[in-house]
C-alpha positions as CSV (number, residue, x, y, z in Angstrom):
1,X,9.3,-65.4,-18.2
2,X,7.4,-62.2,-19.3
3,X,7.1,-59.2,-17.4
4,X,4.5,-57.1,-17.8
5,X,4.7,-53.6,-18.1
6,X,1.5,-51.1,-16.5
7,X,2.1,-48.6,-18.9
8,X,1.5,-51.3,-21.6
9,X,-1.9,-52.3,-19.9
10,X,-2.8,-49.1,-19.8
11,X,-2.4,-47.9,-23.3
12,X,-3.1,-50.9,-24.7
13,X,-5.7,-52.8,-22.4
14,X,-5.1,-56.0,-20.9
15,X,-2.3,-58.5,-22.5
16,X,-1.0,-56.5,-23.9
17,X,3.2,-56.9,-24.4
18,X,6.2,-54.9,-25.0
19,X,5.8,-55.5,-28.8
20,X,2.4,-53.5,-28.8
21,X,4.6,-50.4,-27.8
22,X,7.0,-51.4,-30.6
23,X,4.4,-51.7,-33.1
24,X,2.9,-48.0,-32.1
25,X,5.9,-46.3,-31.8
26,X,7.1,-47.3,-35.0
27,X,3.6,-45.9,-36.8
28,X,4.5,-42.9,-35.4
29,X,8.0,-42.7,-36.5
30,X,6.5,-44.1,-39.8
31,X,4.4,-41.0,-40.1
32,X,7.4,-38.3,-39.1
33,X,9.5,-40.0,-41.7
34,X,7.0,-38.9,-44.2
35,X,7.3,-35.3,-43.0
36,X,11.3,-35.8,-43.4
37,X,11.4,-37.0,-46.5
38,X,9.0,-34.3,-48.1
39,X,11.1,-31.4,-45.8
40,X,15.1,-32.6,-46.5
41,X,16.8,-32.8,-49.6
42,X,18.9,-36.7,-49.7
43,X,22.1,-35.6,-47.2
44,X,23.5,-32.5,-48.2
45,X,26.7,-32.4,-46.6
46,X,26.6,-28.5,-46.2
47,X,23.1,-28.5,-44.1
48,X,23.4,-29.4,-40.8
49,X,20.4,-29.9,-40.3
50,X,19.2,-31.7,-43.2
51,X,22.3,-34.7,-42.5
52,X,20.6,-35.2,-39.0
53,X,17.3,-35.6,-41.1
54,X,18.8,-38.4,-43.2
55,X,20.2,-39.4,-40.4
56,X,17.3,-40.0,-38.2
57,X,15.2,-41.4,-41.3
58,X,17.9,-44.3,-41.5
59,X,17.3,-44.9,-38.1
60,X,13.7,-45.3,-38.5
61,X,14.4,-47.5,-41.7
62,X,16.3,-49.5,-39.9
63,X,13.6,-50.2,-36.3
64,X,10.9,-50.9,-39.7
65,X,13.7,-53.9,-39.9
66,X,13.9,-54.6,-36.5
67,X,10.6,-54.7,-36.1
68,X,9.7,-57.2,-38.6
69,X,12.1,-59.1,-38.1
70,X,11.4,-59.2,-34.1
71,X,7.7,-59.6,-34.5
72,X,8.6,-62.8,-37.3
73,X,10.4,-64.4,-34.2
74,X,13.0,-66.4,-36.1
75,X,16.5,-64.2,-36.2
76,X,17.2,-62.9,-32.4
77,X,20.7,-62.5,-33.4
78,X,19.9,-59.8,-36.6
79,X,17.8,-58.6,-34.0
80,X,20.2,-57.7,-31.7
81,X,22.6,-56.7,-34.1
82,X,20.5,-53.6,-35.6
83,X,19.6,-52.6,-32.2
84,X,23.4,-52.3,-31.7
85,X,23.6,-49.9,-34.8
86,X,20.4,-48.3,-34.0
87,X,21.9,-47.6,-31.4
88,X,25.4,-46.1,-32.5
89,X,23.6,-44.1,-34.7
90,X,21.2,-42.4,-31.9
91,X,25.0,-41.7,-30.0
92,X,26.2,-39.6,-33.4
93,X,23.0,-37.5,-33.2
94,X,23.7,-37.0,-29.5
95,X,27.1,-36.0,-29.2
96,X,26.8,-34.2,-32.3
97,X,23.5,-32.9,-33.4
98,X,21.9,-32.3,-29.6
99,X,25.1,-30.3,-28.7
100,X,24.2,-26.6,-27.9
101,X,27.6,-24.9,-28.3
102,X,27.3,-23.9,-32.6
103,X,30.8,-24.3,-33.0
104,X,31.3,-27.5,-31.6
105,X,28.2,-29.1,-33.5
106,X,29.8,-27.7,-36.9
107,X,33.2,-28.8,-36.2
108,X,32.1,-32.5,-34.8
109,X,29.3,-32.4,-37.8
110,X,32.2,-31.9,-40.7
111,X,34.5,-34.2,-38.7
112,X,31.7,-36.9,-38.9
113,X,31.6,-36.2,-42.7
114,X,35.0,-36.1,-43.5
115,X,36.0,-39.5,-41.1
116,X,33.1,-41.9,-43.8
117,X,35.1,-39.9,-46.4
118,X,38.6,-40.5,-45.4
119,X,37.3,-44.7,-44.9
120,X,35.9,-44.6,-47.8
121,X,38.7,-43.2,-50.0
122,X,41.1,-45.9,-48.1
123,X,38.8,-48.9,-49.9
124,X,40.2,-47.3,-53.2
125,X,43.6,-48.6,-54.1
126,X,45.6,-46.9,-56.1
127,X,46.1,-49.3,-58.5
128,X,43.2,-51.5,-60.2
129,X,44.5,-54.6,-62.2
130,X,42.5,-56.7,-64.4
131,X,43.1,-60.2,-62.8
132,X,41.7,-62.0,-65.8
133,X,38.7,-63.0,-64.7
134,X,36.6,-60.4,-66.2
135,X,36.5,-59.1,-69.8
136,X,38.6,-55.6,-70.8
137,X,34.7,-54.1,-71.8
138,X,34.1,-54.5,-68.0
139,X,37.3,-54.1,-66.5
140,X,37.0,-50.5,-68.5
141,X,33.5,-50.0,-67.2
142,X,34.9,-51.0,-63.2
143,X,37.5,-48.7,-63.9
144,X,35.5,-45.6,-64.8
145,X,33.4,-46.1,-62.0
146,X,36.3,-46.4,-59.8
147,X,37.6,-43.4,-60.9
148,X,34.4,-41.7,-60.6
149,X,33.7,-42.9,-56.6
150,X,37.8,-41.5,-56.3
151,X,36.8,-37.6,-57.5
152,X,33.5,-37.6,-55.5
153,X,35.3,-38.5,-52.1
154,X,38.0,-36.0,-53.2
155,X,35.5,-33.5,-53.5
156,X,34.0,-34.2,-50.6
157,X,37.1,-34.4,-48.4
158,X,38.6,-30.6,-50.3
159,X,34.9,-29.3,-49.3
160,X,34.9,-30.2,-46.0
161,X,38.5,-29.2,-45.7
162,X,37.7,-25.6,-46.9
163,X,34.6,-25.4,-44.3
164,X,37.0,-26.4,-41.9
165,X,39.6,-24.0,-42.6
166,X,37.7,-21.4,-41.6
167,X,36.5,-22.5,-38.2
168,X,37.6,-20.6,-35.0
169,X,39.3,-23.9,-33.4
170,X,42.0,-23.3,-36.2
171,X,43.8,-21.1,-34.6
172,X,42.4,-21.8,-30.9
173,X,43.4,-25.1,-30.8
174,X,46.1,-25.8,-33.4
175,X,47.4,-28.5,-32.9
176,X,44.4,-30.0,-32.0
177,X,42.9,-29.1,-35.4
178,X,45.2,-30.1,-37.3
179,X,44.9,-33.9,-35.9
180,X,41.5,-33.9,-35.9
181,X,41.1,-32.9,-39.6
182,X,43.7,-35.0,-41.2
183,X,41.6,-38.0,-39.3
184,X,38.2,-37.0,-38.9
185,X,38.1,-37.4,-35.3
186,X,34.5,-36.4,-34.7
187,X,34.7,-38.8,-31.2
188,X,36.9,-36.7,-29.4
189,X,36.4,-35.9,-25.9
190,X,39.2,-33.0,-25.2
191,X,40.9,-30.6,-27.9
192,X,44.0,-31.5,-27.4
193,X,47.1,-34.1,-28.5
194,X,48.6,-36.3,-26.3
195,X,52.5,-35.7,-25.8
196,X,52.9,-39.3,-25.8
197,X,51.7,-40.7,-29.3
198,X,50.3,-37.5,-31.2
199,X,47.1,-38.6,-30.7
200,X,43.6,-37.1,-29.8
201,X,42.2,-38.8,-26.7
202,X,39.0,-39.9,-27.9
203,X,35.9,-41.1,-26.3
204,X,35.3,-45.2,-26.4
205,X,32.3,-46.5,-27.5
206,X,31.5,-47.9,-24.1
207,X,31.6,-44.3,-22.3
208,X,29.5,-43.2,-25.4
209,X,27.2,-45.5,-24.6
210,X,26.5,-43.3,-21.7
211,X,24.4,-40.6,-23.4
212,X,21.8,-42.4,-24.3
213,X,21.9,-44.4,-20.2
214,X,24.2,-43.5,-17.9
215,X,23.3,-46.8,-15.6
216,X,26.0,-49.2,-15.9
217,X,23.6,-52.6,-16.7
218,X,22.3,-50.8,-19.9
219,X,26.0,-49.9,-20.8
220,X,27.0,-53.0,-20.9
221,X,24.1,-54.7,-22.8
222,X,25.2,-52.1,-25.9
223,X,29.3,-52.5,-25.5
224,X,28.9,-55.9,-24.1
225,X,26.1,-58.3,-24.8
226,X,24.8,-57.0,-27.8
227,X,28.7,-57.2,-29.4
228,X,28.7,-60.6,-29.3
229,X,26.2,-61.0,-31.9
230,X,28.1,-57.9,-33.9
231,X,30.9,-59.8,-34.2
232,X,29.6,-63.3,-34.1
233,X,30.8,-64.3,-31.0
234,X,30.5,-67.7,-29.4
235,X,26.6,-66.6,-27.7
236,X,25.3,-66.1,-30.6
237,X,25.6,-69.4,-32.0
238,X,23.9,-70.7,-29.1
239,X,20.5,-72.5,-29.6
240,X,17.3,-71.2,-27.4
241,X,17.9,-67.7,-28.3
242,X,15.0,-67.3,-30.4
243,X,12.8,-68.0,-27.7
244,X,9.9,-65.7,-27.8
245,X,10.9,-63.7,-24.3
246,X,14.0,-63.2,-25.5
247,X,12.6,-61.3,-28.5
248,X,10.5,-59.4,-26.3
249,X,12.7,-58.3,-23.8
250,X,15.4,-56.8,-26.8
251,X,12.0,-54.8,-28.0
252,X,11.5,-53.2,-24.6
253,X,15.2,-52.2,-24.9
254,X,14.5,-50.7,-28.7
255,X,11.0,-48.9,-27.9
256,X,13.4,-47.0,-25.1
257,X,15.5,-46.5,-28.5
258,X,11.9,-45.3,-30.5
259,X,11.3,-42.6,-27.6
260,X,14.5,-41.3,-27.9
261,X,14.0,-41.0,-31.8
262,X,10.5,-39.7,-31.4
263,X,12.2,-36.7,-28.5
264,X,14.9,-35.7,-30.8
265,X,12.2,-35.2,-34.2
266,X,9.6,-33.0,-31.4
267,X,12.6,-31.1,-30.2
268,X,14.1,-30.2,-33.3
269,X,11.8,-31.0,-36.4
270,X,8.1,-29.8,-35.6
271,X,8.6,-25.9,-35.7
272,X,5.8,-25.8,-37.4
273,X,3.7,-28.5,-34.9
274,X,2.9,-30.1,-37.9
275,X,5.5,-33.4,-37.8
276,X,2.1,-35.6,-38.0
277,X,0.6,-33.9,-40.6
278,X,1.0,-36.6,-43.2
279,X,-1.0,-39.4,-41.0
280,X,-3.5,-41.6,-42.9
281,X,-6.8,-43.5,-42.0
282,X,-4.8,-46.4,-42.5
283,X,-2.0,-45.2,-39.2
284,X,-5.2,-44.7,-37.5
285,X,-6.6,-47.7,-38.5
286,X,-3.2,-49.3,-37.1
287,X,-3.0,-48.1,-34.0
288,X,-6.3,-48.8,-32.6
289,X,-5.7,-52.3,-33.9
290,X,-3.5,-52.3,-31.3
291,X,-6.2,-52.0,-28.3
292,X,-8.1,-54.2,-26.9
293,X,-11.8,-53.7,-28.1
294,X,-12.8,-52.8,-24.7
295,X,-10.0,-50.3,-25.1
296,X,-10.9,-49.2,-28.1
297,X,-14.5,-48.2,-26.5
298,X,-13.1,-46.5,-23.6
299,X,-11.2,-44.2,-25.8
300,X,-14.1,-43.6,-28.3
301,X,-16.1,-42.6,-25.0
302,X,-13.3,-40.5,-23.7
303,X,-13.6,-38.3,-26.8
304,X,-16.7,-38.2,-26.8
305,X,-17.0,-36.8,-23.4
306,X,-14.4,-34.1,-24.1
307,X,-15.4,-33.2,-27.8
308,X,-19.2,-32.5,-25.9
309,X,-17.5,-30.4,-22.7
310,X,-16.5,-27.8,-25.6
């Protein structure tokens, strides 16, 4: 069944769904991007700032995806696995990027860096044998770019590294650094090393979950519900799922996603209070498309009356 939402009818006029919210959100996330794109160079590891840009702009790529593909109707599961990476990512720009301690947000920051590195590099195998199925020209040509992706993670892992070396938890926490930077291990939740097994106790993606809602129902559709179409489990091969309410009830949960998004960009990325300065007739166009006409007039006559009180 649907349930409607006040705030919906009120913005919108009447009918008017969770997807309308989706749909205007998303134009303004469209028009922010634009500001991003024009302000950030493509993720330079050694701006902090600029990787959270790049960061958030994938985000924002990836709800355009979701919300084509939600508003097409026909793939609930791709739905619900992008909002599950939608949302991982908007946990990394939490528990990094919003932190408010400077040395803890460049630490966790290179950590996050060095951690894709370090995975990254593993893919590589040392050793890369022409199996006969391709010719030598392009068993050369694989090889050079092999080599080639090798150096550039290597360079990336020594640069890091040197940043690293010269932060103060090197010689506060010792130990502690030294097992966080041979791992990358940008999730921990305490600097220190178990006794036990060497390792860092680290926080679970479940209790991550928590920063973007604290209330256990939401942390369970992210660790829980929404897994089982991450890792194809048995619900997501179910028929009936791409029932319209069920599409419309996962956008609900990704325009609570979009406002998060949107708070992060006016918090950190509109010094100037120009993050919509790039918006076109067409965005306008857009999103009173998404009103009601009798909407639509009541908002015309609302400016009106306050452009005439000047």
């Amino acid at each position: 069944m649907r349930i409607e939402i006040p705030e919906n009818i009120q913005q919108f006029g009447v009918g008017a769904t969770h997807f309308h919210s989706l749909c205007y959100m998303q134009i303004i996330l469209r028009i922010a991007a634009r500001k991003l794109n024009k302000t950030f160079a493509p993720f330079p590891i050694n701006d902090i700032k600029a990787t959270e840009a790049n960061i958030l702009l994938r985000i924002i790529s990836n709800l355009e995806s979701f919300q084509t593909l939600c508003l097409i109707g026909k793939d609930y599961s791709a739905c619900c696995t992008l909002a599950r990476s939608i949302a991982d990512s908007i946990i990394a720009i939490k528990l990094i990027y919003q932190s408010t301690d400077d040395d803890e947000k460049v630490f966790r920051h290179y950590l996050y860096v060095l951690d894709g590195l370090i995975l990254n590099k593993k893919l590589l195998h040392d050793d890369l044998e022409n199996n006969g199925r391709i010719t030598d020209e392009e068993f050369q040509s694989l090889s050079k770019q092999y080599e080639t992706a090798r150096q550039k993670f290597n360079e990336g892992i020594e640069f890091c590294n040197e940043i690293l070396q010269k932060h103060p938890y090197k010689t506060a926490f010792p130990e502690f650094f030294n097992a966080a930077v041979e791992n990358g291990s940008w999730k921990y939740k305490e600097k220190r090393v178990k006794a036990s097994n060497k390792q860092i106790p680290c926080f679970s993606w479940e209790k991550l979950y928590s920063l973007i809602d604290n209330r256990p129902s939401i942390i369970s559709m992210y660790s829980l519900f929404l897994s089982q179409f991450v890792h194809g489990l048995s619900i997501s091969n179910m028929s009936g799922n791409n029932d319209v309410d069920n599409f419309e009830s996962l956008a609900s949960c990704v325009v609570c996603l979009q406002g998060l998004v949107a708070d992060e960009l006016k918090q950190n990325f509109n010094d100037d209070n120009k993050l919509l300065e790039y918006m076109t007739d067409k965005d306008i166009q857009d999103i009173m498309a998404l009103h009601t006409p009798e909407r639509r007039l009541q908002i015309m006559e609302e400016v009106y009356a306050k452009y005439n009180s000047k």
